[in-house]
C-alpha positions in Angstrom: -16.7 -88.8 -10.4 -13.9 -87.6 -12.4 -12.2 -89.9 -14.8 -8.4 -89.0 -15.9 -6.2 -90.2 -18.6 -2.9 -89.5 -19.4 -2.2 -90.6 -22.9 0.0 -88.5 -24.9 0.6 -91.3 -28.0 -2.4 -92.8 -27.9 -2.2 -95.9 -30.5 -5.3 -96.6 -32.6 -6.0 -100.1 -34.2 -7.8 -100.3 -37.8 -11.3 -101.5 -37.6 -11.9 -100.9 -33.9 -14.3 -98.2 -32.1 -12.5 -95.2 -29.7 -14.5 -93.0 -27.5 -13.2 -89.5 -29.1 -13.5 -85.9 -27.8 -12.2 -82.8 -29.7 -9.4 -80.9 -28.7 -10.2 -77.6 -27.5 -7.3 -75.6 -29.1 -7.6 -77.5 -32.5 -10.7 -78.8 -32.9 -8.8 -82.4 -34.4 -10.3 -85.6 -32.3 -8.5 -86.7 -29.4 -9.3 -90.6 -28.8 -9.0 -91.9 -25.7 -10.2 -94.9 -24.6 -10.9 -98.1 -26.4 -14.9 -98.5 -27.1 -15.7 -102.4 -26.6 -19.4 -101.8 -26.9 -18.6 -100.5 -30.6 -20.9 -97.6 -30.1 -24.1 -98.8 -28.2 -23.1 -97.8 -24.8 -22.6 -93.9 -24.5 -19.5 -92.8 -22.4 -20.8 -92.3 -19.0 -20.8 -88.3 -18.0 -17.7 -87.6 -16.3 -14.7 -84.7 -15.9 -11.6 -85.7 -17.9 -8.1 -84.6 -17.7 -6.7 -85.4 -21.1 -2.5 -84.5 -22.4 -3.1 -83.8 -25.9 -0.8 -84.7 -28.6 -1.8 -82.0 -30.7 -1.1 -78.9 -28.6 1.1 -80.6 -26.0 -1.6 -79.0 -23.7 -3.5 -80.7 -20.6 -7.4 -80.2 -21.0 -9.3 -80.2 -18.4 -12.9 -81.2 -19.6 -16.3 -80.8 -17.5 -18.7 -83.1 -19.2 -17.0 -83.0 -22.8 -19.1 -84.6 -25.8 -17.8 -88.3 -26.4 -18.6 -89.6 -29.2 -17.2 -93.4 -30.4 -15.6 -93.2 -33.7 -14.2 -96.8 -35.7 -11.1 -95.9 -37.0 -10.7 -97.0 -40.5 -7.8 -97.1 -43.0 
């Protein structure tokens, strides 16, 4: 199963959870999908294809970590 997202600007809202995985080149977190369980359901194990805003790179992840982050002011 492979999961792909192409979200360059990804927009955050204060206060809510994002499943997050860190950029390879950077190391910064790349979030990229909203996390409606607020972090009791782990992200299931797939391959992602993410654009990243940091490096303007595609990564192409097998299995990255996810972890679910609430973004705070």
């Amino acid at each position: 199963m492979c999961s792909q997202f192409f979200i360059p600007h990804f927009r955050t809202r204060d206060d809510e959870f994002y499943f997050v995985v860190d950029c390879p080149v950077t190391q910064k977190p790349l979030p990229f999908e909203r996390d409606p369980s607020r972090g009791r359901v782990p992200y299931p194990a797939v391959r992602l294809i993410l654009a990243c805003a940091y490096c303007q790179e595609m990564h192409k992840m097998a299995f990255p970590k996810v972890s679910s982050v609430l973004v705070s002011k």
